[in-house]
C-alpha positions in Angstrom: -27.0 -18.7 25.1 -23.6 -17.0 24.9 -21.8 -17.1 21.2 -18.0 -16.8 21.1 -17.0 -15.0 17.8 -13.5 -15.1 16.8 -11.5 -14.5 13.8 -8.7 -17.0 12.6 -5.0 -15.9 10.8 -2.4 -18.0 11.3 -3.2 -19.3 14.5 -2.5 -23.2 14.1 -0.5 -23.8 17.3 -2.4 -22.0 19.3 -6.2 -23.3 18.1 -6.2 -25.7 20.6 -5.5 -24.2 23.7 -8.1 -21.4 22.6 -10.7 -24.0 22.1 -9.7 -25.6 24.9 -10.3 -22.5 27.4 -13.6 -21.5 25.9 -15.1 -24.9 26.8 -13.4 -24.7 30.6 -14.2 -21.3 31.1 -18.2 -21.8 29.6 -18.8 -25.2 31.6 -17.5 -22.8 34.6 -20.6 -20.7 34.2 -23.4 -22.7 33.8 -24.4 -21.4 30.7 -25.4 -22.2 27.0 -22.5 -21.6 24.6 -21.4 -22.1 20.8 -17.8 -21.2 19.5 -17.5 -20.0 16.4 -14.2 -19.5 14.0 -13.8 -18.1 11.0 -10.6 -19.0 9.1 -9.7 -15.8 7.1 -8.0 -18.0 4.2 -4.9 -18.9 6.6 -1.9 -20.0 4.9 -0.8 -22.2 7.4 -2.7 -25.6 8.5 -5.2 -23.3 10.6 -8.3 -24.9 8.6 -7.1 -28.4 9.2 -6.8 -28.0 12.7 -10.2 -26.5 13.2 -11.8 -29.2 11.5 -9.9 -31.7 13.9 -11.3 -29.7 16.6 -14.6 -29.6 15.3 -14.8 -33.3 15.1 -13.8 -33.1 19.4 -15.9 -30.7 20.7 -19.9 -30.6 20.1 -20.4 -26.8 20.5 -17.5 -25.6 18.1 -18.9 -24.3 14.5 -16.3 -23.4 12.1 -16.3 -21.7 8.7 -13.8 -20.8 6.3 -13.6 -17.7 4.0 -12.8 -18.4 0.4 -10.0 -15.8 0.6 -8.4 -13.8 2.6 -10.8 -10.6 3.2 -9.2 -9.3 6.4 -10.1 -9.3 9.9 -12.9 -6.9 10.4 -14.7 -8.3 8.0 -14.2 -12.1 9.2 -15.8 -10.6 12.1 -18.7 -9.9 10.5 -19.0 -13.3 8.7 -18.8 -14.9 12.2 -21.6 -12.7 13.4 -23.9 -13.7 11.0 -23.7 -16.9 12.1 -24.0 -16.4 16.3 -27.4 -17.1 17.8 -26.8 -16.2 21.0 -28.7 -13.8 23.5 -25.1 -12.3 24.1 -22.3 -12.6 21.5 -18.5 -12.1 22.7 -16.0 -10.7 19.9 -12.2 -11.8 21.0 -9.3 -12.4 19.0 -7.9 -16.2 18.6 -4.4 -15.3 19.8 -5.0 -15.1 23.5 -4.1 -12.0 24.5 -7.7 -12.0 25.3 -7.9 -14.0 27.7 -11.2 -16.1 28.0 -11.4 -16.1 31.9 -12.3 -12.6 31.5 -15.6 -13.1 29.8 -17.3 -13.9 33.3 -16.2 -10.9 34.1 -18.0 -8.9 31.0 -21.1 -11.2 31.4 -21.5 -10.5 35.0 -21.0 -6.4 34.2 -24.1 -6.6 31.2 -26.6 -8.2 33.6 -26.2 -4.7 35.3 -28.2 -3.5 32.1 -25.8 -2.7 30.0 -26.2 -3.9 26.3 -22.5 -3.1 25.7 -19.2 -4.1 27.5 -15.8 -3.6 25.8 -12.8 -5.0 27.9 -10.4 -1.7 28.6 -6.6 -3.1 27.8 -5.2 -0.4 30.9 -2.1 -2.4 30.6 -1.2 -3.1 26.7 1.1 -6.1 26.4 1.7 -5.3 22.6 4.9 -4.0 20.9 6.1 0.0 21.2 5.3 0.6 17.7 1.8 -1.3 17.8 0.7 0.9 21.2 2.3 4.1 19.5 0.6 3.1 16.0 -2.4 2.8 17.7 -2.4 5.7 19.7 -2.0 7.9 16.7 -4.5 6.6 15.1 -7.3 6.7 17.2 -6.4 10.2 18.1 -5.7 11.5 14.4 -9.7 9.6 13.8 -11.3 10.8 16.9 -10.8 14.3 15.2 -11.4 13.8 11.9 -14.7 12.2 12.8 -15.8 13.5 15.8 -16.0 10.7 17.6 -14.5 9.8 21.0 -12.9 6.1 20.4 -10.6 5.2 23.4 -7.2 3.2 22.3 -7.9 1.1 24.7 -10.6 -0.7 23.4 -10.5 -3.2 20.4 -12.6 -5.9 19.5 -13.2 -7.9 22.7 -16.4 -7.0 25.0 -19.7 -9.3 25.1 -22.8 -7.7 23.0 -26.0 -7.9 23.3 -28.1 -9.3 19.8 -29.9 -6.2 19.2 -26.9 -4.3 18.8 -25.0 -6.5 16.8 -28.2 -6.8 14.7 -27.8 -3.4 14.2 -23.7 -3.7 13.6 -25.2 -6.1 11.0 -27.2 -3.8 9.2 -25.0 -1.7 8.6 -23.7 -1.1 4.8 -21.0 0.5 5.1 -18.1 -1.3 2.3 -15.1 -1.1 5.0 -15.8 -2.9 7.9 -14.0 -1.8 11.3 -15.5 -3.1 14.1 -15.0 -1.1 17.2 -15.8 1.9 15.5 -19.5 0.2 14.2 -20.1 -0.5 18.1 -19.6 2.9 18.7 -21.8 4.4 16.2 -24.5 2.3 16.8 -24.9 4.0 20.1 -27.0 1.6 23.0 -26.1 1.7 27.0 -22.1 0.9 27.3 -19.9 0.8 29.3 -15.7 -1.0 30.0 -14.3 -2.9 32.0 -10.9 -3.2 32.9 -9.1 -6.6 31.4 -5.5 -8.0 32.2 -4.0 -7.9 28.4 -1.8 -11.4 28.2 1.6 -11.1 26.1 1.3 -13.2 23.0 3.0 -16.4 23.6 3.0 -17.6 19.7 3.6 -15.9 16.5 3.7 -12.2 16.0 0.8 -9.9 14.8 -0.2 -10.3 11.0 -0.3 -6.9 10.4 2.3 -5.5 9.1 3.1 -1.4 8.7 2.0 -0.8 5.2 -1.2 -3.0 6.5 -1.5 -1.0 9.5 -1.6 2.1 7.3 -3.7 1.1 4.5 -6.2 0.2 7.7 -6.3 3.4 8.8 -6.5 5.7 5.5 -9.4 3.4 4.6 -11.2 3.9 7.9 -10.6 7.0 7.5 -11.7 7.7 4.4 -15.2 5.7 4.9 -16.1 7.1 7.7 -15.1 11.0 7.5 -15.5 13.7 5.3 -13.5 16.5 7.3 -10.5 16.0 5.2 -12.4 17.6 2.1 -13.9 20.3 4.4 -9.8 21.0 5.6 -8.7 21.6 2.1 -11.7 23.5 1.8 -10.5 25.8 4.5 -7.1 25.8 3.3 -7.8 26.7 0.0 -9.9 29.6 1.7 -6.7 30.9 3.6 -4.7 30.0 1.0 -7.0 32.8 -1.8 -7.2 35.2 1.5 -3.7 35.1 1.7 -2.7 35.4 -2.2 -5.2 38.6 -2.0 -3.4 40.3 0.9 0.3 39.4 -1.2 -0.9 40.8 -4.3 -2.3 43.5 -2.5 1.1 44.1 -0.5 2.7 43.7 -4.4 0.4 46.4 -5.7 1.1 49.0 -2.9 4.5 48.1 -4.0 5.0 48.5 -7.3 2.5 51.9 -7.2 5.2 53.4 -4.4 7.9 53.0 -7.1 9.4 50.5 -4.6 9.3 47.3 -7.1 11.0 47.7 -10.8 10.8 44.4 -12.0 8.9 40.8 -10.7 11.2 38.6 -8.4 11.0 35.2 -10.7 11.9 33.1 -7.4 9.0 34.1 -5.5 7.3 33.6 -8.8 7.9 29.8 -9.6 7.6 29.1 -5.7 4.1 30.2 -5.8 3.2 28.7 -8.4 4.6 25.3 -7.9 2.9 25.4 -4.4 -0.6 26.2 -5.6 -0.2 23.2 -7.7 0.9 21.2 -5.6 -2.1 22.1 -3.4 -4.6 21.8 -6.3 -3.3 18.2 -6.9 -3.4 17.2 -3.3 -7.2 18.4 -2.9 -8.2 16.2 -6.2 -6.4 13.5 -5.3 -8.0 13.7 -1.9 -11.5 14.3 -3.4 -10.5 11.3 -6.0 -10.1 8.9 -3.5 -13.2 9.7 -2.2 -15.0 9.3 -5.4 -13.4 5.7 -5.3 -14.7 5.0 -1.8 -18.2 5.8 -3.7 -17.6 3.8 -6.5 -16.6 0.6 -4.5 -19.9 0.9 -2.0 -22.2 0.9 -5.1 -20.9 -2.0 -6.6 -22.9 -3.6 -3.7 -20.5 -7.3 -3.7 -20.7 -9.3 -0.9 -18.0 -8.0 2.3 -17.3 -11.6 2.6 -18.2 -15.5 1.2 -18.2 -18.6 3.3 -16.8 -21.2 1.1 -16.8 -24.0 3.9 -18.5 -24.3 7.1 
């Protein structure tokens, strides 16, 4: 059995056709199949649709969140609930386009227990590809990890390894980055990206960034050990000024302290100090939030 995972946000004219597709695309390949949505608390009439869908088509499952708790996390409601052998993760505005799961199944009977769909051509906006890009590149080095910009959330899976994604207990849920931690033979596969055809993307800049400070954040600790060196060549170079100073003033060559370069020093090192507990603050909320131990998500309706 193959399970379709897929997150819902504001998605009401364009449910059907999604649904629609699946079925087509499933009944093409001669397999088992469930769908499964999960409505992330839409605003719109996204949950009324689904349920009209639901009542048309046997192998759709649908489930709705009992607030909005974001995307990665609706993924990981909607893989709790897939009982498939394989489990595809797409988004529900088409830009993945569900002719090209054949394309993924067919690549993981080579033996692969991973197959993310490569976007080489990105149909998205300038400032979503440039967003993106930055981020990945500004995590990649922070964390050590090699995460191509390229990839998102759709690719088939096998059920150990999202089992595994499952398991996982980390507070902040990011998807792509879970699949590449958990490690298991992967590989891509090149996709055609679709423009989107309704709506615009629900994430907005201030979402966008708030994303990627928290990912950040939860899974790296090389900010702390930066300030760490830069407070190390911040002393070693205070030492060498002061020593500079000293020669100075025992040459006869300083009478009197210059007060600019005074209150400029000062006002820096503060303003370093603060930055480097705020930094180590935030961290200390990360911890606080991960041993409250709540629930990531809650299925109010399904």
């Amino acid at each position: 059995m193959i399970s379709i995972v897929s997150p819902v946000y504001k998605a009401e004219k364009i449910l059907p056709e999604l649904v629609l597709q699946l079925q087509n695309v499933m009944q093409k390949m001669l397999v088992e199949y469930e769908i499964i949505l999960v409505d992330d608390r839409s605003p719109d009439q996204s949950w009324e649709v689904m349920k009209d869908l639901a009542a048309t088509y046997s192998h759709l499952k649908i489930y709705r969140l009992s607030r909005n708790f974001g995307q990665h996390a609706t993924i990981m409601a909607g893989l709790s609930k897939a009982s498939g052998d394989w489990v595809v993760v797409m988004d529900c505005d088409l830009q993945d386009q569900p002719q090209e799961i054949e394309k993924l199944y067919r690549k993981a009977q080579e033996g692969y227990q991973i197959v993310q769909a490569s976007r080489v051509v990105r149909k998205d906006g300038k400032f979503k590809k440039l967003g993106s890009k930055m981020f990945y590149s500004l995590f990649n080095y922070l964390a050590g990890m090699k995460i191509n910009n390229e990839v998102a959330n759709f690719g088939i899976y096998h059920k150990e390894v999202i089992r595994n994604v499952l398991s996982l207990g980390d507070y902040i849920k990011f998807f792509p980055l879970f699949i590449s931690w958990v490690g298991f033979r992967a590989t891509t596969v090149p996709v055609e990206h679709k423009e989107r055809s309704v709506g615009e993307s629900s994430y907005s800049l201030s979402t966008l960034i708030s994303l990627a400070f928290n990912v950040i954040v939860s899974f790296s600790d090389k900010p702390l050990k930066l300030f760490i060196s830069l407070g190390g060549f911040i002393s070693l170079f205070s030492f060498l000024g002061g020593l500079w100073v000293l020669i100075k003033t025992l040459l006869g060559q300083i009478s009197e302290p210059g007060y600019s370069s005074l209150i400029l020093s000062i006002w820096f090192l503060f303003g370093v100090t603060f930055m480097c507990l705020g930094t180590l603050g935030i961290y200390l909320g990360k911890t606080f939030n991960q041993t409250k131990n709540r629930p990531v998500y809650i299925i109010e309706e399904e």
